[in-house]
C-alpha positions as CSV (number, residue, x, y, z in Angstrom):
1,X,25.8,17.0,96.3
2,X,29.8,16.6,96.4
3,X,29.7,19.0,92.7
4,X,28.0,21.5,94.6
5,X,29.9,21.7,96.8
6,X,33.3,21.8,94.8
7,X,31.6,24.4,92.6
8,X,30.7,26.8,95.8
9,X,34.2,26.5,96.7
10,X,35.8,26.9,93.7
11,X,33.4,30.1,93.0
12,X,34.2,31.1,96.5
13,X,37.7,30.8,95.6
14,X,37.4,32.6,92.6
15,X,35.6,35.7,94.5
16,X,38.3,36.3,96.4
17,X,40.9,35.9,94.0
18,X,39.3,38.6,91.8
19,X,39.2,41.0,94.9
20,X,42.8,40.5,95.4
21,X,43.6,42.2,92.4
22,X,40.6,45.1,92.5
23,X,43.3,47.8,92.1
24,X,43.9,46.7,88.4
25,X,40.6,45.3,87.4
26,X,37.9,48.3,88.9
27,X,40.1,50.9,86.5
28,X,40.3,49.0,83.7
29,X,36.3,48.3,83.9
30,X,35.9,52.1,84.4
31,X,37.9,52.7,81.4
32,X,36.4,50.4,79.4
33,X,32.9,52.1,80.6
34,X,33.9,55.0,79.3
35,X,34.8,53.7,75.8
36,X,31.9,51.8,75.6
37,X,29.1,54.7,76.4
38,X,31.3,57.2,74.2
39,X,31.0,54.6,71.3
40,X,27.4,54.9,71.4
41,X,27.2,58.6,71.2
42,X,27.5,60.6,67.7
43,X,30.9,61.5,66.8
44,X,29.6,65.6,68.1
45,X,28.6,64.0,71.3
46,X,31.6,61.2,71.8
47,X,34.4,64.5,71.8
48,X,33.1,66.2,74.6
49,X,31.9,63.2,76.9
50,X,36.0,61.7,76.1
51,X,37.3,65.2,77.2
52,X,35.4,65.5,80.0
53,X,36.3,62.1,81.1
54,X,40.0,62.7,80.3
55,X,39.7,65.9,82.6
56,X,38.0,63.7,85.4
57,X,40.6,61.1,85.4
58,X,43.5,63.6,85.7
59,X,41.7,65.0,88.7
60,X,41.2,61.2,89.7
61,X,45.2,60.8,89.4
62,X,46.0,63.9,90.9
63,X,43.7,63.3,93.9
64,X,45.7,59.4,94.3
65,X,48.7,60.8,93.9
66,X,47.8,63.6,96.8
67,X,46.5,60.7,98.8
68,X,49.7,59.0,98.7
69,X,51.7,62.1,100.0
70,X,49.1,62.6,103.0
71,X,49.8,58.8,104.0
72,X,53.3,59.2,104.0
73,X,53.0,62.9,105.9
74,X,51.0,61.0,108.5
75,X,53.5,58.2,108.7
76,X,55.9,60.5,110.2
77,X,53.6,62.8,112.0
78,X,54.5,66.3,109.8
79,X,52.2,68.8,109.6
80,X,49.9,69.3,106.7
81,X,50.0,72.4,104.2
82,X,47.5,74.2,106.1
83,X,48.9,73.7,109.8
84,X,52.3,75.0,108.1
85,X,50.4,78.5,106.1
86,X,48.4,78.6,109.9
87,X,51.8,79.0,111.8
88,X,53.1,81.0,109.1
89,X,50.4,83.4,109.6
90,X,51.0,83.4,113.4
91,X,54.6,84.2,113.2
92,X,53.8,87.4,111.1
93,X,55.2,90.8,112.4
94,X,52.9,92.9,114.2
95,X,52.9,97.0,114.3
96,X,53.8,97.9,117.3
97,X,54.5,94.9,119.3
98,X,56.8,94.9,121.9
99,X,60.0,92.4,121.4
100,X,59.4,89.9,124.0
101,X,62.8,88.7,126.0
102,X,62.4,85.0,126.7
103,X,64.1,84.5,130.1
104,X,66.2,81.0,130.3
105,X,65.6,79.3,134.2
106,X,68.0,76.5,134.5
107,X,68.0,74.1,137.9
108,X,70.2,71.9,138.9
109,X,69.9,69.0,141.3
110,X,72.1,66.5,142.5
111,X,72.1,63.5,144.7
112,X,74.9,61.8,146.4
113,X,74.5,58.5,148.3
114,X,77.0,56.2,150.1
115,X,76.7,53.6,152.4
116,X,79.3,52.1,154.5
117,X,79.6,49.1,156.4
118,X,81.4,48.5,159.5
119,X,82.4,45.2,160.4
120,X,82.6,44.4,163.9
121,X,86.5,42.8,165.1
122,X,86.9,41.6,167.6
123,X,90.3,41.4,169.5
124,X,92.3,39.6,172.6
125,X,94.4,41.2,175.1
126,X,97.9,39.6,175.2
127,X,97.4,37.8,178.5
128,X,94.3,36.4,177.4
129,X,94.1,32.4,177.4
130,X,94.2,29.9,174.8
131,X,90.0,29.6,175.2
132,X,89.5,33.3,175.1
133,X,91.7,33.8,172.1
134,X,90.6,30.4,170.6
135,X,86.8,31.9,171.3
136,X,87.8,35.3,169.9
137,X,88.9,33.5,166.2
138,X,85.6,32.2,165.8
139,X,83.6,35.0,166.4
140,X,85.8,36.6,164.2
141,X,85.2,34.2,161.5
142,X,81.7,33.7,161.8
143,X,81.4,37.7,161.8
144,X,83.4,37.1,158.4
145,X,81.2,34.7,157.2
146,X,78.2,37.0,157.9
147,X,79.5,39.9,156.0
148,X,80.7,37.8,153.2
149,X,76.6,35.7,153.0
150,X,75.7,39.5,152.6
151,X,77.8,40.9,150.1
152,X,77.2,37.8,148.2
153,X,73.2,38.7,148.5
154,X,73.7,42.2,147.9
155,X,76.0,41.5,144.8
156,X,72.9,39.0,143.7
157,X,70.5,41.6,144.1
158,X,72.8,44.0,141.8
159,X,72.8,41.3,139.6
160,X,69.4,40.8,139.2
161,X,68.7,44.8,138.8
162,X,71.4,45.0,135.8
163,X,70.2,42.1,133.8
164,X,66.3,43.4,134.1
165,X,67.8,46.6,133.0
166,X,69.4,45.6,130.2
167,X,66.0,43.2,128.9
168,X,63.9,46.0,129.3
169,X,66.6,48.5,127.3
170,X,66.8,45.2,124.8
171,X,62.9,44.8,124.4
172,X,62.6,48.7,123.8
173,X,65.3,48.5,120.9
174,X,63.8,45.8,119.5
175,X,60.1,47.5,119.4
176,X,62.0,51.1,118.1
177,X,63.7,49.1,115.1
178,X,60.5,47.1,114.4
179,X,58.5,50.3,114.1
180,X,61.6,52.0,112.0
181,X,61.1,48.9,109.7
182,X,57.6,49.5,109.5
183,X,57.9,52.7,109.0
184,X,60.6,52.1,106.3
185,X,58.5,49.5,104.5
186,X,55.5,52.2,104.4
187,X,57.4,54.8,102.5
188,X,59.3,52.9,100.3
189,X,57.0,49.8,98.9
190,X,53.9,51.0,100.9
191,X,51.8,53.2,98.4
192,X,53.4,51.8,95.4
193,X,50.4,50.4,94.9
194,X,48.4,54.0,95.0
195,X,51.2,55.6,93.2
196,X,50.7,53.1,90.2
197,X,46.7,53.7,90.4
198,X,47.8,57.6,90.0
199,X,50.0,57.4,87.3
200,X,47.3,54.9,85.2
201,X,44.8,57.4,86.2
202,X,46.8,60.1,84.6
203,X,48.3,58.6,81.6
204,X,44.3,57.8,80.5
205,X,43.3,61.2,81.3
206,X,46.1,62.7,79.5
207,X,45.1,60.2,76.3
208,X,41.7,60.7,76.5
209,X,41.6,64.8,76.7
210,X,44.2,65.7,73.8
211,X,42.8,63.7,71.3
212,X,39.0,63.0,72.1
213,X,38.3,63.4,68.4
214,X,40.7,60.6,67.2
215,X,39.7,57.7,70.0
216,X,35.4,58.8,69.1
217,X,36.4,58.2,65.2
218,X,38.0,55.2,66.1
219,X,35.3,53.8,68.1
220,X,33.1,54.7,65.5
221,X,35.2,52.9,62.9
222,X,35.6,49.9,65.2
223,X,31.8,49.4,65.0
């Protein structure tokens, strides 16, 4: 029971190992395919069918490579050949049309806001007694401590406003240079991957279509 269940994991294992690397293994399987079926044609038969496939692996490499350009167009939201020839088209001088004169409306608002305080002072007549004056000092003072209890709140309050500010500007810097890295990482080690596949894809098509007649001969010799 216990090798059973080593041997599903380790074939499990194995599975998705093999998938990891599909982008080298699926081509060369392909390729070797095509070798194999041409090897079991007639040398007037093997030309062709080498030719052909030569042709549709170019296609194949072109098409990857075209793939890779269309991801990267999308990365940073360009239009395609076709939106570009469209607008061309729509830009095109037409007989008799009238220039048009694009008028330019500008506004301009502004806002202006100030607030003032007054703070309340209370004073004592010169023939006023020690009680009145005495009296007059601590309204005076607690009047000071009032003001001062609310510019303390209001400079809290301030406080409070600046540094939520500032997080938010932080946490939207952070998110733009993240996506800028992203972004970054997609164009430059992104679609090396697909590039590679085009370029394989390419190189055997190039092979296999200008000399089809060599590889059947030595397919046939190999046998």
């Amino acid at each position: 029971m216990r090798l059973i269940q080593n041997l599903r994991r380790f074939v499990t294992a194995l599975a998705h190992w093999l998938a990891e690397a599909w982008r080298f293994w699926v081509p060369v399987l392909i390729v070797v395919l095509a070798l194999t079926v041409a090897s079991r044609l007639s040398l007037s038969l093997a030309e062709p069918v080498l030719r052909y496939c030569g042709l549709a692996f170019q296609l194949l490499g072109i098409l990857t490579v075209v793939s890779g350009l269309r991801d990267k167009r999308r990365l940073f939201n360009r239009p395609s050949l076709v939106e570009n020839i469209r607008g061309w088209m729509n830009r095109r001088p037409r007989w008799g049309a009238k220039p048009q004169t694009i008028w330019v409306a500008g506004t301009a608002e502004g806002s202006a806001s100030c607030s003032a305080k007054g703070s309340v002072w209370r004073g004592a007549p010169p023939d006023a007694s020690v009680e009145a004056r005495l009296a007059t000092l601590e309204a005076n003072v607690a009047t000071l401590r009032a003001e001062q209890a609310e510019t303390a709140k209001e400079f809290q309050e301030a406080t409070r406003k600046v540094n939520e500010a500032v997080g938010v500007e932080r946490l939207a810097r952070e998110s733009a240079i993240t996506a800028l890295r992203l972004q970054l990482e997609g164009l430059g080690a992104g679609g090396i991957h697909v590039e590679m596949m085009g370029v394989f894809w390419l190189v055997v098509g190039v092979v296999l279509a200008t000399v089809p007649s060599e590889i059947a001969v030595a397919l046939r010799w190999g046998q």
